[in-house]
NUTORDO-240789 format. One record per residue (C-alpha): residue number from 1; x, y, z. Coordinates in steps of 0.05 Angstrom, whole numbers, plus 5000, padded with zeros to 4 digits. Each point is the difference from the previous one (the first is absolute). Last residue first. Layout:
<nodes>
+-----+------+------+------+
| pos |    x |    y |    z |
+-----+------+------+------+
| NUM |    X |    Y |    Z |
...
+-----+------+------+------+
</nodes>
This chain:
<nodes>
+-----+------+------+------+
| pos |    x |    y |    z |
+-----+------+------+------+
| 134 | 5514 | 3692 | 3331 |
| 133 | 5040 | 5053 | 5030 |
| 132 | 4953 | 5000 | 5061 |
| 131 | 5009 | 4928 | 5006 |
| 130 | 5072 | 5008 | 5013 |
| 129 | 4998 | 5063 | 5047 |
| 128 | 4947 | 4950 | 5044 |
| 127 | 5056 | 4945 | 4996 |
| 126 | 5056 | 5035 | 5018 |
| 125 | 4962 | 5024 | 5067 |
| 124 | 5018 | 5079 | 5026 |
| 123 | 5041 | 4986 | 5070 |
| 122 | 5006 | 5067 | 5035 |
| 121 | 4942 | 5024 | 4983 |
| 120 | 4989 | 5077 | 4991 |
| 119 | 4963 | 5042 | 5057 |
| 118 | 4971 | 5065 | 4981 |
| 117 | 4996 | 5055 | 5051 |
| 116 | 4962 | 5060 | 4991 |
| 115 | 5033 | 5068 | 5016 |
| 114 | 4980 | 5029 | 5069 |
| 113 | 5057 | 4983 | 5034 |
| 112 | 5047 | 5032 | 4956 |
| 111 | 4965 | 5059 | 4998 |
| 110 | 4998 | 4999 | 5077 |
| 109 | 5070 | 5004 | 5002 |
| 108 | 5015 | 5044 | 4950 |
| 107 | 4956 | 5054 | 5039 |
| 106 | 5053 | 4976 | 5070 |
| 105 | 5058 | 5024 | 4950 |
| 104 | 4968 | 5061 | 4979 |
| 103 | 4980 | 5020 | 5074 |
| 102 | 5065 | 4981 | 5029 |
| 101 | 5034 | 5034 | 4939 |
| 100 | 4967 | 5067 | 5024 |
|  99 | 4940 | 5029 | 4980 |
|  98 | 4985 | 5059 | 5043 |
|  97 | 4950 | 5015 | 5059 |
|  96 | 5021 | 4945 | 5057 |
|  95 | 4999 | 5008 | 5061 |
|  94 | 5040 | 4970 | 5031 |
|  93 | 4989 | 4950 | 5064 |
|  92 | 5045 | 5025 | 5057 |
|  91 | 5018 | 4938 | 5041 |
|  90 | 5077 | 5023 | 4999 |
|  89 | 4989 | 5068 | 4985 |
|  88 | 5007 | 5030 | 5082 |
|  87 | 5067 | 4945 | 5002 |
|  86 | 5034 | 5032 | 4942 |
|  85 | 4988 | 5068 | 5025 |
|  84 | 5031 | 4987 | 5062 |
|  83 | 5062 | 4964 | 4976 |
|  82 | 5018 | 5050 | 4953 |
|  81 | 4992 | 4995 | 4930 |
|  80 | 5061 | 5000 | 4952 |
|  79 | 5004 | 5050 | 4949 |
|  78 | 5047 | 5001 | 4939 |
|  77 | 5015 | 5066 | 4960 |
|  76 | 5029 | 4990 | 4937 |
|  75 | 5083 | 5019 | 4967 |
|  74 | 5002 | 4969 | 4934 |
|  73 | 5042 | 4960 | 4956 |
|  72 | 4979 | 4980 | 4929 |
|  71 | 4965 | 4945 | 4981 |
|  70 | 5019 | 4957 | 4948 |
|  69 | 4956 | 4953 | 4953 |
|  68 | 4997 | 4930 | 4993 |
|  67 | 4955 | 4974 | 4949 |
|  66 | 4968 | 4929 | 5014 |
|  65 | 4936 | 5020 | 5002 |
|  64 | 4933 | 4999 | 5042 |
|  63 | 5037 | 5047 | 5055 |
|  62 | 5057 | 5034 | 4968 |
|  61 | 5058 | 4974 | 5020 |
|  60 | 5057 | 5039 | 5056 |
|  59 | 5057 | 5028 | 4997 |
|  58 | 5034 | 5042 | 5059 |
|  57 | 5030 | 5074 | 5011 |
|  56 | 4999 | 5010 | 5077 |
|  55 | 4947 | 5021 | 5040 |
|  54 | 5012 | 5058 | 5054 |
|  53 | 4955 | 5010 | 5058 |
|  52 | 4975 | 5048 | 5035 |
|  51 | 4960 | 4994 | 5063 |
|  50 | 4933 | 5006 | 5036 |
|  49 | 4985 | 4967 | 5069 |
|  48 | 4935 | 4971 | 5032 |
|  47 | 4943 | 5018 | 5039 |
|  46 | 5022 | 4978 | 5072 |
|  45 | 5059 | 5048 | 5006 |
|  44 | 4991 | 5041 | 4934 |
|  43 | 5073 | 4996 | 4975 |
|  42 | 5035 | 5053 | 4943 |
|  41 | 5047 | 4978 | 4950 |
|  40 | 5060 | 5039 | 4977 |
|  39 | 5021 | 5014 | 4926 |
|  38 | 4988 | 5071 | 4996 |
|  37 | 4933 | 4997 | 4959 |
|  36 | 4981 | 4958 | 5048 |
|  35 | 5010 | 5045 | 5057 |
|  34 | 4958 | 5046 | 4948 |
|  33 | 4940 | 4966 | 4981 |
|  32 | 4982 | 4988 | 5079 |
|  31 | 5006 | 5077 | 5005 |
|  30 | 4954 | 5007 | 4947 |
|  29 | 4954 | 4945 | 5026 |
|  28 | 4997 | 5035 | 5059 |
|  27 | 4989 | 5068 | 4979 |
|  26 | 4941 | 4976 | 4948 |
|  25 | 4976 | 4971 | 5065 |
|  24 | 4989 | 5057 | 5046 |
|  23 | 4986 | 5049 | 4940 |
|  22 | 4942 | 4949 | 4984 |
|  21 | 4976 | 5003 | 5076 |
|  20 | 5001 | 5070 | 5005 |
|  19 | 4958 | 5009 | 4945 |
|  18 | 4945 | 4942 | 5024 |
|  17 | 5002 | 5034 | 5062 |
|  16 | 5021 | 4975 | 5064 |
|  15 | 4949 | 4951 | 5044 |
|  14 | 5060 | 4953 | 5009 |
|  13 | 4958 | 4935 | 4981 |
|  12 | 4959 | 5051 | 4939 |
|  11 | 5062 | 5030 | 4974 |
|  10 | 5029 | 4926 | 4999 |
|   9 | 4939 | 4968 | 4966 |
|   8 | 4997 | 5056 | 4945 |
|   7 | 5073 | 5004 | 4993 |
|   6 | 4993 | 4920 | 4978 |
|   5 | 4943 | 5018 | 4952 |
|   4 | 5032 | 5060 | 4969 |
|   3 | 5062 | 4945 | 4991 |
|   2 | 4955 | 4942 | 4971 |
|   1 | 4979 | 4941 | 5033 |
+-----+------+------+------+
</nodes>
């Protein structure tokens, strides 16, 4: 869902105009912006909490290689969901409408059970390899 489809939905639940609606929101998530911005974190009883977090300077390898690289330190915003929103998802089946590495990995899957399988002897005779040289 996109954000002219989200102020769509809530205009049309609150029966306020789509204009309204976007002003509404733009002003929240501006004002969300900004106690992070100032280093606090803001709670949504039941829908979960925002904060900031600071990552120290670490080192870590490259995936696929054996190269370490660093990575600087960095300040990021962390958000834990709230018990009520984690408990209205927990059945949720998603939709899915990008390719993820679920998708890619389950697509390897299948190729590998689709390739043909060729079984090889264990025990090949001396004697046949013999003859055959003959």
């Amino acid at each position: 869902m996109k954000k002219a489809d989200f102020i769509r939905v809530v205009a049309e639940k609150t029966s306020m105009s789509k204009k309204d609606t976007e002003m509404v929101l733009n002003t929240a998530l501006k004002t969300v912006q900004d106690i992070l911005v100032d280093g606090d974190s803001i709670t949504f009883m039941g829908f979960g909490t925002f904060d900031v977090i600071a990552r120290s300077e670490r080192e870590t390898t490259l995936p696929g290689s054996t190269k370490k690289v660093l990575v600087r330190a960095r300040t990021i915003v962390k958000f834990k969901v709230g018990k009520n929103l984690k408990e209205a998802v927990l059945d949720v089946v998603p939709k899915i409408t990008k390719k993820t590495r679920v998708k890619a990995k389950a697509k390897k899957i299948v190729k590998k059970e689709k390739e043909p399988v060729v079984e090889i002897p264990s025990k090949i005779k001396k004697s046949s390899i013999k003859a055959k040289k003959q």
